[in-house]
C-alpha positions, 0 to 999 in steps of 0.5 A: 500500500502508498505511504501517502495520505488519503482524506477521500475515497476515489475510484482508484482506491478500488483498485488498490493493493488491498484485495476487496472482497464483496460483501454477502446479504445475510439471513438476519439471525439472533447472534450473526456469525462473524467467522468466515469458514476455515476454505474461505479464509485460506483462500483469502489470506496469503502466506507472505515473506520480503520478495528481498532477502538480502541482509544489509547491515549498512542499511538496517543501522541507516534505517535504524538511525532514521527511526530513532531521530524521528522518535526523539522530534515526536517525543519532544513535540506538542503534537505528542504531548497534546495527543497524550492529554487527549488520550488520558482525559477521562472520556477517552480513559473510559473509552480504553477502560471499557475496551480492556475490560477484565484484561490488562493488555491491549495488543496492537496490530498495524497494517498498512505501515508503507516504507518506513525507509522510503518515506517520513510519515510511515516513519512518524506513525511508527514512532508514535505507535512504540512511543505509545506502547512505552508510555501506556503499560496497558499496551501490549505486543505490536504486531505488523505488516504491509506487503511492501515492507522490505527484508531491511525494514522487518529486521529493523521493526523486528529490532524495535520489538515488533513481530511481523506478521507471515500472512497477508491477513487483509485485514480481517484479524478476528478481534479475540481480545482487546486490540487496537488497530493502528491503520492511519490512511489506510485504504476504506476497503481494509477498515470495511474488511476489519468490520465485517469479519468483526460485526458482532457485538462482542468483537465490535467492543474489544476492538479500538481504531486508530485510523482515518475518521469515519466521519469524513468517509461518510460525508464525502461517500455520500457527494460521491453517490457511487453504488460500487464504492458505497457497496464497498465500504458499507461497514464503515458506513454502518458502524458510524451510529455506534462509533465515538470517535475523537479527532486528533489534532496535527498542531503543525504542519511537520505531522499533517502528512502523517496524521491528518484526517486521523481520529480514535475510533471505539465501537459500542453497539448496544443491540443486535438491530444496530448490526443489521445493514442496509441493502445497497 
């Protein structure tokens, strides 16, 4: 996937790297079911490894070195300090709390990352998901992949205490437990595929999003009145009535590329009738 931001949905974005699978109508049950067969998930999900398997030590201590500059300009920054102050008012804190529940973790799975080597902004959002995790003791393991990621780049994130992921899970993990998913400027067809596979109660609760705003997807889904894109992302769209979502706020241009159009996302539904979709 690009590294670079997206604020709309554009026909392009169909055709982008994430593959779209089309949604099914459902008979409407007491409890949906949210777990495709075992047939359809190995058809859908792909063992993946770098394409390079060059080891480059010149490369991986550049590559490192990069890193650990960018951590240090966001740990110092106001845009990090204002977001640690948004994340520890107490309307978020509840929001965290009621996620975690009775656990005392959070994992975090980060798709769609981009070239941490090759760009900046994918640079910034890794920084701020490690940072986060040394702050937040209640953050557990970061798990990571992107299909473009480099044999460079998984030693350096593997060095940095992320686990890579040897599956292209196109994003329809099953959220077992709490989980945050750190997805900024992904595609909308990977966060609709990560609510589909979740569209229960139970998963929508454990599960926190930090991502493109929702509220932006629907005001420009809407102008667009494309059938297809709509029938695409008709998870994201259906989620916005349960969704509390919290804006962050770039304070400077040095993390607009990074960040901007980024919300916190948590997903509360309350009744099953919440869950019933729309035909399009």
């Amino acid at each position: 996937m690009a590294a670079s931001a997206k604020t709309h949905v554009s026909q392009d974005a169909l055709n982008g790297e994430w593959t779209v699978v089309s949604s099914r109508r459902r008979r409407q049950r007491r409890n949906p079911p949210v777990l495709k067969n075992l047939v359809e998930k190995q058809q859908q999900q792909k063992n993946w490894a770098p394409t390079d398997i060059e080891i480059n030590f010149d490369r991986e201590s550049k590559l490192m070195q990069k890193i650990q500059i960018c951590m240090k300009k966001l740990e110092l920054s106001q845009f990090f300090l204002k977001l640690l102050d948004q994340m520890q008012t107490d309307e978020m804190m509840n929001c965290f709390h009621r996620v975690l529940s009775s656990e005392l973790k959070m994992k975090m799975v980060m798709y769609g990352i981009g070239s941490i080597e090759s760009y900046e902004s994918p640079r910034l959002q890794l920084s701020l998901a490690i940072l986060l995790k040394r702050r937040f003791n209640w953050i557990g393991d970061i798990e990571v992949f992107d299909p473009i990621l480099s044999s460079t780049e998984s030693r350096v994130l593997e060095a940095l205490g992320c686990s890579m992921l040897s599956i292209n899970e196109q994003g329809r993990r099953v959220a077992q437990k709490p989980t945050i998913f750190f997805m900024p400027h992904c595609e909308a067809e990977l966060y609709d595929n990560l609510l589909q596979t979740n569209w229960g109660m139970k998963q929508l609760n454990c599960i926190v999003l930090f991502g493109n705003s929702f509220q932006t997807y629907e005001q420009h889904l809407l102008e667009f009145k494309n059938s297809a894109i709509i029938h695409s992302t008709k998870y994201v769209l259906a989620a916005r009535k349960f969704t509390n979502e919290f804006s962050i706020e770039t304070v400077s241009d040095d993390y607009f590329g990074a960040f901007h159009d980024s919300s916190w996302q948590f997903f509360s539904p309350d009744l099953e009738s919440e869950l019933q979709l729309n035909n399009c």
